[in-house]
N, CA, C and O atoms as a GROMACS GRO file, in nm:
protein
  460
    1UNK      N    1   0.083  -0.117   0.000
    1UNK     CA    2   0.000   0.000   0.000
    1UNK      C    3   0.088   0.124   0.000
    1UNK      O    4   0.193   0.135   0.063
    2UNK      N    5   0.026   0.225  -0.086
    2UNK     CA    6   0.102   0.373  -0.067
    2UNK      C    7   0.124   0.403   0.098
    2UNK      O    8   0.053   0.367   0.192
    3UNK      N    9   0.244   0.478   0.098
    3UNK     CA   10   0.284   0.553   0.214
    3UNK      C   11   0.178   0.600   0.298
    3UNK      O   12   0.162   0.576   0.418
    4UNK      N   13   0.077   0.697   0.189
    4UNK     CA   14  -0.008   0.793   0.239
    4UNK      C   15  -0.134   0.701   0.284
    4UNK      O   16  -0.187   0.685   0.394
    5UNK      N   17  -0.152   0.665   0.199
    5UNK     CA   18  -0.310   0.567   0.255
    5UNK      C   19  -0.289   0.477   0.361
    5UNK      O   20  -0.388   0.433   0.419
    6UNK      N   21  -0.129   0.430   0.408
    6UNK     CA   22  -0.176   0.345   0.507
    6UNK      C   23  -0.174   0.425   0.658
    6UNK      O   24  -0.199   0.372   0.766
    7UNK      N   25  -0.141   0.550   0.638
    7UNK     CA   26  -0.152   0.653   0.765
    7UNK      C   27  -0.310   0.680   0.789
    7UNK      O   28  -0.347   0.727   0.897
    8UNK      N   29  -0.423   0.644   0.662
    8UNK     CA   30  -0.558   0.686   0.674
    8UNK      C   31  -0.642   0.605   0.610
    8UNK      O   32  -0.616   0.559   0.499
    9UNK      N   33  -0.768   0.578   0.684
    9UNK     CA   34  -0.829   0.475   0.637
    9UNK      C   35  -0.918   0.591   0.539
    9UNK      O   36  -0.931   0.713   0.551
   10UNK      N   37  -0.979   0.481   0.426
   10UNK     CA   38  -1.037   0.508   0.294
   10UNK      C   39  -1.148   0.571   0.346
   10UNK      O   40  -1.192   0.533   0.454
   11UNK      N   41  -1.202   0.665   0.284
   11UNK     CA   42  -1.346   0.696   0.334
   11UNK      C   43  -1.442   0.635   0.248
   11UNK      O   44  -1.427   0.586   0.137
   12UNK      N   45  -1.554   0.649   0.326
   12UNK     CA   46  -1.649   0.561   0.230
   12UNK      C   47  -1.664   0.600   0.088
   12UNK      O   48  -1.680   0.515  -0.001
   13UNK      N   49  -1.660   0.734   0.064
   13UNK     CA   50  -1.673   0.819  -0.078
   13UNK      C   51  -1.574   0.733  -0.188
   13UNK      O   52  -1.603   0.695  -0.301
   14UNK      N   53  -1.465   0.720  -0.121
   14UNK     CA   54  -1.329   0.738  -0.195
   14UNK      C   55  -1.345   0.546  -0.193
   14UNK      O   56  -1.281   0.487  -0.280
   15UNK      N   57  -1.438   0.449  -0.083
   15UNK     CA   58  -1.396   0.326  -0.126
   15UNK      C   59  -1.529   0.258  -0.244
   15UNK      O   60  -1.538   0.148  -0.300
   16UNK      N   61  -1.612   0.373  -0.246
   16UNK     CA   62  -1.739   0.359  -0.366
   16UNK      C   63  -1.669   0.372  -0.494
   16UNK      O   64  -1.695   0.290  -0.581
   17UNK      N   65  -1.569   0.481  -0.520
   17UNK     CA   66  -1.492   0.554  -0.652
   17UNK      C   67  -1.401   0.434  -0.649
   17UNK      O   68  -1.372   0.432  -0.769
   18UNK      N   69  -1.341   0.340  -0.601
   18UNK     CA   70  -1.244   0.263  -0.640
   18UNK      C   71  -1.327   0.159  -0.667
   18UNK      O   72  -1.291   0.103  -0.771
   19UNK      N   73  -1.445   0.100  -0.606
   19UNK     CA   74  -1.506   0.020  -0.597
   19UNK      C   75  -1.612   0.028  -0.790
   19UNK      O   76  -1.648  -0.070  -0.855
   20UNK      N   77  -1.627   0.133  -0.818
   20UNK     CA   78  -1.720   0.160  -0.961
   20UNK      C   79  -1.567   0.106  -1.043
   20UNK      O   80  -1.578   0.028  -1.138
   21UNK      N   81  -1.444   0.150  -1.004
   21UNK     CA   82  -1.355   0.175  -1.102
   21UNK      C   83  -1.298   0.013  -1.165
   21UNK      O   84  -1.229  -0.018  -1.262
   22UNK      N   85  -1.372  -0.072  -1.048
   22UNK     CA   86  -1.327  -0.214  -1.053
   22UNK      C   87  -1.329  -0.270  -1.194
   22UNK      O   88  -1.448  -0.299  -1.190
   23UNK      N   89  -1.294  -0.305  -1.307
   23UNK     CA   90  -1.333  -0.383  -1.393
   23UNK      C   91  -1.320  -0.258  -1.567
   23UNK      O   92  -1.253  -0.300  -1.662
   24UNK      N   93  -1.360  -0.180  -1.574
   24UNK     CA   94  -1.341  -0.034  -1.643
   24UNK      C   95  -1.293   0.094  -1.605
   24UNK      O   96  -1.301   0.142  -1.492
   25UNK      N   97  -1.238   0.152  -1.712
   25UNK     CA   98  -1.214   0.277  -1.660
   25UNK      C   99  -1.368   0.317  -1.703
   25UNK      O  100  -1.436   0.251  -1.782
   26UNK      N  101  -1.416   0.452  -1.629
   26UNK     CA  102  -1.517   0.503  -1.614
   26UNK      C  103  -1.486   0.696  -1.620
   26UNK      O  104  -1.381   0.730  -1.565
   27UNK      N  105  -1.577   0.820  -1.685
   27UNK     CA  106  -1.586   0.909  -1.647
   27UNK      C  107  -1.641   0.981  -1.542
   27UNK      O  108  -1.705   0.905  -1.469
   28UNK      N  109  -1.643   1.068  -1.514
   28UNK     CA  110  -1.698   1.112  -1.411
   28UNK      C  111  -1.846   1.123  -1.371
   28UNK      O  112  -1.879   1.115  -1.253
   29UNK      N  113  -1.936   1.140  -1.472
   29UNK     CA  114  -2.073   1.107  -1.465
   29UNK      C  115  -2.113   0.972  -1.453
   29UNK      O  116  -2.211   0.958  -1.380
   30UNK      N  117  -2.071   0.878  -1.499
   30UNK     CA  118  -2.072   0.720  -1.478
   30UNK      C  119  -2.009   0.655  -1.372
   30UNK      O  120  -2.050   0.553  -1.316
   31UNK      N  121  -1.854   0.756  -1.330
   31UNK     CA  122  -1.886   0.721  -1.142
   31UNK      C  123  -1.953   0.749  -1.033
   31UNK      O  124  -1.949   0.704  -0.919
   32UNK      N  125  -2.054   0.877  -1.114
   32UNK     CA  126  -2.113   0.910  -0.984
   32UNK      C  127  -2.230   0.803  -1.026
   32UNK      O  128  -2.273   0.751  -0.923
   33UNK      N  129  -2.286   0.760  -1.127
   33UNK     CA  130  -2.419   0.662  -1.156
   33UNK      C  131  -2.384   0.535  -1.093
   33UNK      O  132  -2.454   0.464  -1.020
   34UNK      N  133  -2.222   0.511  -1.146
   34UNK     CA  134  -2.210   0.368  -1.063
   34UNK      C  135  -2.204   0.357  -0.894
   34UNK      O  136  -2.245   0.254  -0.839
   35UNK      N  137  -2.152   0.467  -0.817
   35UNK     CA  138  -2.163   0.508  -0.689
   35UNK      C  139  -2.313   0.497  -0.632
   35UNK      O  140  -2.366   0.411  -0.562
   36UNK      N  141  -2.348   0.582  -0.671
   36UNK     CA  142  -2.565   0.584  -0.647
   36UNK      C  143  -2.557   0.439  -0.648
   36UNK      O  144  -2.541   0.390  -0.536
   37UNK      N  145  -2.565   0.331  -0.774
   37UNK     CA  146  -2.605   0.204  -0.779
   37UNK      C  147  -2.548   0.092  -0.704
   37UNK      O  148  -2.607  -0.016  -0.691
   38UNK      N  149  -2.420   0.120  -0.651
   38UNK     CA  150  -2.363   0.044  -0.569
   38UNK      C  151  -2.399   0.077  -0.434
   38UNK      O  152  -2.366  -0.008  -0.351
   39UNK      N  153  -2.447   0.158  -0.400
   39UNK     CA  154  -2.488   0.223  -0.236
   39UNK      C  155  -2.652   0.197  -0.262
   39UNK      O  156  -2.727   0.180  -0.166
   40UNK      N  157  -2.686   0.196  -0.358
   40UNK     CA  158  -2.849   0.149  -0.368
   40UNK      C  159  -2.917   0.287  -0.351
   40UNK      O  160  -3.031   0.294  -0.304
   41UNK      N  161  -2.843   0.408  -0.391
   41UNK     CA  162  -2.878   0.534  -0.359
   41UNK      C  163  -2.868   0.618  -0.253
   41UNK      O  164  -2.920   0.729  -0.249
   42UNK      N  165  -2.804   0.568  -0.166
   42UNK     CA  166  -2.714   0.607  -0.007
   42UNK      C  167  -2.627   0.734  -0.074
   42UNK      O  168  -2.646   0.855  -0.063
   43UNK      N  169  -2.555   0.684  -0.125
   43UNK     CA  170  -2.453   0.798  -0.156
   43UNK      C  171  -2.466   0.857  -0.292
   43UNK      O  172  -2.483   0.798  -0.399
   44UNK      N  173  -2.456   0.958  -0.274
   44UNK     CA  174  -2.528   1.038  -0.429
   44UNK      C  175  -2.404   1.136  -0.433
   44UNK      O  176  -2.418   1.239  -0.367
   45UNK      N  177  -2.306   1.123  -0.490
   45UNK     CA  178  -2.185   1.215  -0.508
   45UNK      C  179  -2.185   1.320  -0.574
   45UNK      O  180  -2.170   1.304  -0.695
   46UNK      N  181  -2.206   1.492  -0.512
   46UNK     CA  182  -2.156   1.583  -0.633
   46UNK      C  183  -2.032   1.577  -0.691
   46UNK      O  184  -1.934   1.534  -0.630
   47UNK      N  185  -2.029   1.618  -0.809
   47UNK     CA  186  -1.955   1.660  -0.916
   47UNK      C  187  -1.809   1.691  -0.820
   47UNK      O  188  -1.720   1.606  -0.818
   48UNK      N  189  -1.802   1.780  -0.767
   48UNK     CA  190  -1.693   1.864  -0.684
   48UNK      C  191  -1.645   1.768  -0.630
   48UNK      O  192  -1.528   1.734  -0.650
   49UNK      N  193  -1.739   1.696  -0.540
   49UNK     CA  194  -1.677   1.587  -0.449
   49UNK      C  195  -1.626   1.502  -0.474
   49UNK      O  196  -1.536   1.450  -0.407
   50UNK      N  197  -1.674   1.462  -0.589
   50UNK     CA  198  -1.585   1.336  -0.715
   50UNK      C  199  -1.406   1.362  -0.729
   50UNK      O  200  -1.295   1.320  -0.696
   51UNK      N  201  -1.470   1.454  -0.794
   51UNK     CA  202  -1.321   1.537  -0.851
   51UNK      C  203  -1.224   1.554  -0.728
   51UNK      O  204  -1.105   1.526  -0.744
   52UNK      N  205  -1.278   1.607  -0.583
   52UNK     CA  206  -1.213   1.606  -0.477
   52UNK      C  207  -1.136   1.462  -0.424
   52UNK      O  208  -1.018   1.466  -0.388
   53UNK      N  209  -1.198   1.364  -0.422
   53UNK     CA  210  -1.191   1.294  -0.403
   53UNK      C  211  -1.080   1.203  -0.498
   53UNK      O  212  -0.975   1.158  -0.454
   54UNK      N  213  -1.124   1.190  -0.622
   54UNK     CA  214  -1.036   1.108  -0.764
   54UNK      C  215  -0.922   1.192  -0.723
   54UNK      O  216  -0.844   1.122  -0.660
   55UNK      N  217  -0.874   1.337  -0.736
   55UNK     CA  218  -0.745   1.410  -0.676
   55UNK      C  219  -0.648   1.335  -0.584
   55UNK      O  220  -0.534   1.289  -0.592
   56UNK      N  221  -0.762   1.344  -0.479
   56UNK     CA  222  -0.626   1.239  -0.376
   56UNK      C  223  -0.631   1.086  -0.369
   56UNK      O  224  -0.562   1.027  -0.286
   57UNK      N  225  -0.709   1.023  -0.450
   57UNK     CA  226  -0.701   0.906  -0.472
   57UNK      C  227  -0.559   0.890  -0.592
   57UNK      O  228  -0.475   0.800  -0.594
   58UNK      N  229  -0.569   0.986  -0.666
   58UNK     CA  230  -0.462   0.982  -0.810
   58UNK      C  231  -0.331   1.040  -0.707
   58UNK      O  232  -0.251   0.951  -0.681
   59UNK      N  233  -0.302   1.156  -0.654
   59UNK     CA  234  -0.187   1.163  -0.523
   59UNK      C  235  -0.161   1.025  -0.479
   59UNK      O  236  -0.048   0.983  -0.501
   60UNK      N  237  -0.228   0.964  -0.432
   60UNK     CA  238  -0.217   0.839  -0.353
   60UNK      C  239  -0.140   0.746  -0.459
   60UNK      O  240  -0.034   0.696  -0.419
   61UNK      N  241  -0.179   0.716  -0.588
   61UNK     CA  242  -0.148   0.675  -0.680
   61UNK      C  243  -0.258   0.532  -0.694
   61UNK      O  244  -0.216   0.420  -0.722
   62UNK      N  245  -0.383   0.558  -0.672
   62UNK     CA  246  -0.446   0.471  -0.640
   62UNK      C  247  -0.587   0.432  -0.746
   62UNK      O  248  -0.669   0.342  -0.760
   63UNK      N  249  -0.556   0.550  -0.799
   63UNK     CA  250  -0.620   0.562  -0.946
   63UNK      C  251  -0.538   0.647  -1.030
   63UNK      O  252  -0.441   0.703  -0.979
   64UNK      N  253  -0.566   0.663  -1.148
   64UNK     CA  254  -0.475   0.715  -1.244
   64UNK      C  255  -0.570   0.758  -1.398
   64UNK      O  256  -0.673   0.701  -1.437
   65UNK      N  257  -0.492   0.884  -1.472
   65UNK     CA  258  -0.616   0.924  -1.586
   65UNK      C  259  -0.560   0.812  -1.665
   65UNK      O  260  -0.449   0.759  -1.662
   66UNK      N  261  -0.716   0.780  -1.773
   66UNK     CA  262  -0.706   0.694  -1.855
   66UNK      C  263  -0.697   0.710  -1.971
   66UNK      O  264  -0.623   0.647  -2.047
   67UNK      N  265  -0.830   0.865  -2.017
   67UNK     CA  266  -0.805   0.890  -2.128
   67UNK      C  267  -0.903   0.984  -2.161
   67UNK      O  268  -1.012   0.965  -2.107
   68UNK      N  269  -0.893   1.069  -2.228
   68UNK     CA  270  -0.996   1.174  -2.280
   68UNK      C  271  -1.042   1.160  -2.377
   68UNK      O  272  -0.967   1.146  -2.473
   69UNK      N  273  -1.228   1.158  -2.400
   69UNK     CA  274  -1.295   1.178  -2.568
   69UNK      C  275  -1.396   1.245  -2.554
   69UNK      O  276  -1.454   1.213  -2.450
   70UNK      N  277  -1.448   1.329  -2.612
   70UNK     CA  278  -1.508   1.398  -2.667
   70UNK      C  279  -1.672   1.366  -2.673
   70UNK      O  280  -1.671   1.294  -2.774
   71UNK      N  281  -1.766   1.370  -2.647
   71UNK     CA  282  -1.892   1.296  -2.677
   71UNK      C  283  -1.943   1.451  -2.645
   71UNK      O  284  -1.888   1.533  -2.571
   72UNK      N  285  -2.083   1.470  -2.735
   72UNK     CA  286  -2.181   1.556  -2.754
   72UNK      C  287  -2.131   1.660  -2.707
   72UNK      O  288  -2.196   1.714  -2.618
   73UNK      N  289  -1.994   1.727  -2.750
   73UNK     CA  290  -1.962   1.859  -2.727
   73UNK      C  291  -1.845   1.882  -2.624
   73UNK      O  292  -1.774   1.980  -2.606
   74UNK      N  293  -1.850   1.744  -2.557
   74UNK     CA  294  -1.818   1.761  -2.429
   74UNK      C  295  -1.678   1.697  -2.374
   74UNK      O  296  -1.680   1.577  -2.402
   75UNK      N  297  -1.559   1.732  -2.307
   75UNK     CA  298  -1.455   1.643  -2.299
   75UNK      C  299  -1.523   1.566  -2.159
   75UNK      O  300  -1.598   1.614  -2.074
   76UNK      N  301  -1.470   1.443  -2.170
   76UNK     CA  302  -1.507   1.343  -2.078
   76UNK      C  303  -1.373   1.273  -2.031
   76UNK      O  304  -1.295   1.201  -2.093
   77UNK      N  305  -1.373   1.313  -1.919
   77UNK     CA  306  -1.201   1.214  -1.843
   77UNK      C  307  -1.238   1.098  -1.799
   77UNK      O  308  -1.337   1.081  -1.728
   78UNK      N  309  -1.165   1.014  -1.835
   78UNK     CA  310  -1.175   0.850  -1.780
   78UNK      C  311  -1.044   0.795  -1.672
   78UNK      O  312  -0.920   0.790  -1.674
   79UNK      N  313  -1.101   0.775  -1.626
   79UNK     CA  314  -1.004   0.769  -1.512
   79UNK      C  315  -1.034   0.558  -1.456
   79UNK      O  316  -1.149   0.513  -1.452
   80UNK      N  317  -0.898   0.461  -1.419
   80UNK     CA  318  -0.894   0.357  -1.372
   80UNK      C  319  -0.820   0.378  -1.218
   80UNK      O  320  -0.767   0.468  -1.153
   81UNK      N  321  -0.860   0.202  -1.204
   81UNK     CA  322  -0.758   0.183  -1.055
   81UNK      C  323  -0.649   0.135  -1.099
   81UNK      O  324  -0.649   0.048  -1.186
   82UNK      N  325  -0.561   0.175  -1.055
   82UNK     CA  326  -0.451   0.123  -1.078
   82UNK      C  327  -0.392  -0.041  -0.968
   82UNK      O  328  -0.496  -0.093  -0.930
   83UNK      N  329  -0.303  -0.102  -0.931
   83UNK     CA  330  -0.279  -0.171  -0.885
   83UNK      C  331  -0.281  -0.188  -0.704
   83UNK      O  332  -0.314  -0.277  -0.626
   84UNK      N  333  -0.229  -0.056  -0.690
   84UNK     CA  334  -0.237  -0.035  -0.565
   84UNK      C  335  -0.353   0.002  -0.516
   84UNK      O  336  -0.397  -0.034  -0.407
   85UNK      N  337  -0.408   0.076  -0.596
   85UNK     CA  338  -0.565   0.106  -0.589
   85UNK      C  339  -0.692   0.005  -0.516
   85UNK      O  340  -0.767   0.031  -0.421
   86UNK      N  341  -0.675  -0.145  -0.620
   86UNK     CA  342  -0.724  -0.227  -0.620
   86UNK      C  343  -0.653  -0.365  -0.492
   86UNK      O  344  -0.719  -0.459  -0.448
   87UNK      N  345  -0.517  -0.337  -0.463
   87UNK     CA  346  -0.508  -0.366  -0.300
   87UNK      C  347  -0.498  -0.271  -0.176
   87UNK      O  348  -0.458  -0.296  -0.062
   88UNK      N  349  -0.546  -0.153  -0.232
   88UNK     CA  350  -0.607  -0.100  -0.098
   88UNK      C  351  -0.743  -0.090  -0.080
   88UNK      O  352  -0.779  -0.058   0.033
   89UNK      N  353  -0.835  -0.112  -0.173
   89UNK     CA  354  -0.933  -0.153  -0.162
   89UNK      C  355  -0.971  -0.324  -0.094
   89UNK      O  356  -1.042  -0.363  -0.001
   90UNK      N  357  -0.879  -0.397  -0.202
   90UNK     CA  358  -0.932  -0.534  -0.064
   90UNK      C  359  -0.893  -0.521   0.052
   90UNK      O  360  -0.967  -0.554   0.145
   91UNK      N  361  -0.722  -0.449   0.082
   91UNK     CA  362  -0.728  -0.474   0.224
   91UNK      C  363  -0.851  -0.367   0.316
   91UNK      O  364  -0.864  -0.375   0.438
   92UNK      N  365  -0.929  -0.276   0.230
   92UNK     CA  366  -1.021  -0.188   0.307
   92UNK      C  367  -1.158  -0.271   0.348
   92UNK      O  368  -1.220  -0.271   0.454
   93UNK      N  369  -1.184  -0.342   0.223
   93UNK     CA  370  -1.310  -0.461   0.260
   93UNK      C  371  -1.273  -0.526   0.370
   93UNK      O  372  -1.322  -0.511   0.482
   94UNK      N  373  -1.154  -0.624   0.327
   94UNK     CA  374  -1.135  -0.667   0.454
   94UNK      C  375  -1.148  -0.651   0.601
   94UNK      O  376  -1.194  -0.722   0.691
   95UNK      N  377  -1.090  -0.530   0.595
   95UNK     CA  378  -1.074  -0.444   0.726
   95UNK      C  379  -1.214  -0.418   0.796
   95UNK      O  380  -1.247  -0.394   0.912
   96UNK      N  381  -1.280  -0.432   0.680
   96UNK     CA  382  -1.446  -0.332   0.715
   96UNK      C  383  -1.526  -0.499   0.726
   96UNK      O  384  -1.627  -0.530   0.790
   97UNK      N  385  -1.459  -0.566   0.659
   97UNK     CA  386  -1.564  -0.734   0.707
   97UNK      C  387  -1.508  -0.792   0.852
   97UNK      O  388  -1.592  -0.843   0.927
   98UNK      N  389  -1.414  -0.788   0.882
   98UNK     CA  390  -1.374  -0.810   1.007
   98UNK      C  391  -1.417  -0.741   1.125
   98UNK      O  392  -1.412  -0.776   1.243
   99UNK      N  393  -1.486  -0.574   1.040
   99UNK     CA  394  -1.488  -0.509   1.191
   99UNK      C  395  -1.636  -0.515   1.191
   99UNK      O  396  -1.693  -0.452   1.280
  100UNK      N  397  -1.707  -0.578   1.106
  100UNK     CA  398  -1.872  -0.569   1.110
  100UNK      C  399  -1.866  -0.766   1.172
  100UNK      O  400  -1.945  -0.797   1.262
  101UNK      N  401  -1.794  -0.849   1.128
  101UNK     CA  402  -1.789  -0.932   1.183
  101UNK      C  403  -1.794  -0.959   1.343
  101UNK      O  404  -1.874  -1.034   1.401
  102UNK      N  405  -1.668  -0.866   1.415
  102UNK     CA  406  -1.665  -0.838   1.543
  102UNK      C  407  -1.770  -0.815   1.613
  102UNK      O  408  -1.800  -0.878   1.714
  103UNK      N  409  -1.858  -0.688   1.544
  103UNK     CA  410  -1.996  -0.624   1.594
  103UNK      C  411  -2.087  -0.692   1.627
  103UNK      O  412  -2.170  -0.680   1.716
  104UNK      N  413  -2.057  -0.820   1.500
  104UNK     CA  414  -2.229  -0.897   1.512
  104UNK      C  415  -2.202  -1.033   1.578
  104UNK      O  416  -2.272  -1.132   1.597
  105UNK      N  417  -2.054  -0.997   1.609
  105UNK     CA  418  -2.024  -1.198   1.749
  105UNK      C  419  -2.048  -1.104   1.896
  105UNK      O  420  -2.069  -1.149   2.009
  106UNK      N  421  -2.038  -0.984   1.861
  106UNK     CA  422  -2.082  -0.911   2.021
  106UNK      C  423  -2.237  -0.937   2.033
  106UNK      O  424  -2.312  -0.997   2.110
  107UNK      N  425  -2.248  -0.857   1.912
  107UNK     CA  426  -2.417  -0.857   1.914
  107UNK      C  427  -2.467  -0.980   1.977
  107UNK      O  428  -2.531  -0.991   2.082
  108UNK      N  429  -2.423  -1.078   1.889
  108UNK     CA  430  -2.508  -1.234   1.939
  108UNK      C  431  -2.468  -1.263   2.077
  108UNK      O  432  -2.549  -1.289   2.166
  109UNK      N  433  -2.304  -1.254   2.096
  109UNK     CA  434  -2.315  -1.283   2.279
  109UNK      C  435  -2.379  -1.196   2.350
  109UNK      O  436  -2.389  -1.221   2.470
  110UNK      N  437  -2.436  -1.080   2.300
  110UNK     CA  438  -2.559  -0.973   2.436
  110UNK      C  439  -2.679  -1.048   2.406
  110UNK      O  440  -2.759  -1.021   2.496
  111UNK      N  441  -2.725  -1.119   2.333
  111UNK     CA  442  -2.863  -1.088   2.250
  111UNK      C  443  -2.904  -0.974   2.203
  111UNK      O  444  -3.022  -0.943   2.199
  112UNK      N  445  -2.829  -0.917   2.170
  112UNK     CA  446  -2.918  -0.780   2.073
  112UNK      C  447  -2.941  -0.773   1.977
  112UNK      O  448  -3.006  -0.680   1.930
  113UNK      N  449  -2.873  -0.922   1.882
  113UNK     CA  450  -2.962  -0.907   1.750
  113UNK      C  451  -2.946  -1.055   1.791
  113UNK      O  452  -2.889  -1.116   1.882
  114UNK      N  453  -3.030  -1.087   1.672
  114UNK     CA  454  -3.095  -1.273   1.655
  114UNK      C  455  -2.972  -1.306   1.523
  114UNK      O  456  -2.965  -1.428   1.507
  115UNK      N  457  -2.900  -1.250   1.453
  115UNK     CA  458  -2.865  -1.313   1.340
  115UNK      C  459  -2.675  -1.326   1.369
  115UNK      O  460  -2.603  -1.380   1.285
   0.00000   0.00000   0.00000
């Protein structure tokens, strides 16, 4: 993992944007569509925040630009994960299945949930 990311854990914003980036590079309107659809509409990303976000993810070196074209007038940046990208993302799942794991072996030894 980069230097910088392992001083700070991913925020959820930034593990949705690596998480759309899985498999294609994508522009910026299609990460915020794939974000909405992966959160089931939880997280609805402005524009700004994207861009804020892809910034220090690309610092990090954790995504990277892919490529610029042109459609209906308009330049469109495509942006991927790069390698490190895509293992700081598993080790972030990970991290986040282990600690919801923990929650719910507490849960069951209080009884506070049934599952």
């Amino acid at each position: 993992m980069v230097s910088g990311m392992s001083q700070r854990a991913i925020t959820e914003p930034a593990f949705l944007i690596l998480t759309a980036l899985v498999g294609e590079p994508r522009h910026g309107y299609g990460i915020v569509r794939e974000v909405e659809e992966l959160s089931e509409g939880r997280v609805q990303l402005k524009i700004g925040t994207l861009y804020g976000v892809l910034d220090r993810l690309a610092a990090d070196e954790l995504v990277e630009f892919d490529r610029e074209e042109v459609h209906q007038g308009r330049l469109r940046r495509y942006y991927r994960i790069t390698d490190s990208g895509a293992r700081a993302l598993a080790a972030e799942a990970a991290r986040l299945a282990g600690n919801a794991e923990t929650a719910r072996a507490r849960l069951r030894a209080h009884h506070a949930w049934g599952a």
